[in-house]
C-alpha positions as CSV (number, residue, x, y, z in Angstrom):
1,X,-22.0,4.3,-87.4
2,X,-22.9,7.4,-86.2
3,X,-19.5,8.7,-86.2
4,X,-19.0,7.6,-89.8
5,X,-22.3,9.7,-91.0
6,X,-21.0,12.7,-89.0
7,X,-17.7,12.5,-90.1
8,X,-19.2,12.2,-93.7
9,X,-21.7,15.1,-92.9
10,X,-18.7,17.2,-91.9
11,X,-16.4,16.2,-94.8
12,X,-19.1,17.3,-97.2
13,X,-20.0,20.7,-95.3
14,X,-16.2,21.8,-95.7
15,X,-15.6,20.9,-99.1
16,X,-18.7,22.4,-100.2
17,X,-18.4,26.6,-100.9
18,X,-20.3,28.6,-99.1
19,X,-22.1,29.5,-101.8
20,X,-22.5,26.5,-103.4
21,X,-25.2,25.3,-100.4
22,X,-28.8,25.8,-102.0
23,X,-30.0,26.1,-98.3
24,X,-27.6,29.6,-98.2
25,X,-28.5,30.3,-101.8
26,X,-32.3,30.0,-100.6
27,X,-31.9,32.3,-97.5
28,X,-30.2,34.7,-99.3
29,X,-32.9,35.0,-102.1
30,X,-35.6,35.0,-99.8
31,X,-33.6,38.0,-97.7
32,X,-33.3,40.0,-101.4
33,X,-36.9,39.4,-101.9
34,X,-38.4,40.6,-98.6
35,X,-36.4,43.7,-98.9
36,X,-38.5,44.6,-102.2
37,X,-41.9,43.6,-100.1
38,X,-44.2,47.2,-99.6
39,X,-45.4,46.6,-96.1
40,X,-48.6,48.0,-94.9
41,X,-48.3,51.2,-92.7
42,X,-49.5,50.4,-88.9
43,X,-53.0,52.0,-89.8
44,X,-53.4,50.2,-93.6
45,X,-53.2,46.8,-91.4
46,X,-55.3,48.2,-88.3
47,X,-58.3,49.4,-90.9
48,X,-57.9,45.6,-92.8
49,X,-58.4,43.4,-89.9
50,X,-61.6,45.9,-88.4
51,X,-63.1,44.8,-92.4
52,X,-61.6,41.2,-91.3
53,X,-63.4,41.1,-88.3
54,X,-66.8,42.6,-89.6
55,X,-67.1,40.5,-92.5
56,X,-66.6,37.8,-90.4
57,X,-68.9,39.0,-87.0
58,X,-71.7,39.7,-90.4
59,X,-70.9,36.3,-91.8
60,X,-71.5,34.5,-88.7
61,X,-74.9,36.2,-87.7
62,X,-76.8,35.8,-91.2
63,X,-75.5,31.9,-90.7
64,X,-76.5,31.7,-87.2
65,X,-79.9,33.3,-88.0
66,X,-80.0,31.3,-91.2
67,X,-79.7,27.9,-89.3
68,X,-82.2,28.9,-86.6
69,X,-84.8,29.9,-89.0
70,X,-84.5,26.6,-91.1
71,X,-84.2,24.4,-87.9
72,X,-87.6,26.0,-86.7
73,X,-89.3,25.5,-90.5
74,X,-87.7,22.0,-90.4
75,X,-89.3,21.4,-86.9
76,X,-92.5,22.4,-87.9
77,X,-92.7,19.7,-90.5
78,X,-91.3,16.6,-88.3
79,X,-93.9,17.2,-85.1
């Protein structure tokens, strides 16, 4: 059996052009598209993950202070 779908697999792959594949044809898009992609310079992508990072370090401390000051309210009603 597993001869027969290999054989099948193989017979298919070599009647098929090479461009005919929409696995290749997908590839080769994606390869034409990246090339048109304007990537950040080394310091563009250092100065947007220091924002990253202190929007999240900012984030976490007004939650974290948020959570203790309404756990302290919320323990001064249940004693």
């Amino acid at each position: 059996m597993l001869i027969s779908l290999t054989c099948l697999l193989a017979y298919n792959l070599t009647n098929m052009s090479f461009k005919e594949n929409r696995l290749v044809q997908y590839l080769i898009s994606s390869k034409t598209e990246l090339k048109k992609v304007t990537w950040p310079t080394r310091q563009e992508t250092t100065k947007h993950t220091l924002v990253v990072i202190g929007i999240s370090l900012f984030t976490a401390s007004f939650l974290g202070v948020l959570d203790f000051a309404f756990s302290k309210i919320l323990g001064l009603f249940i004693k």
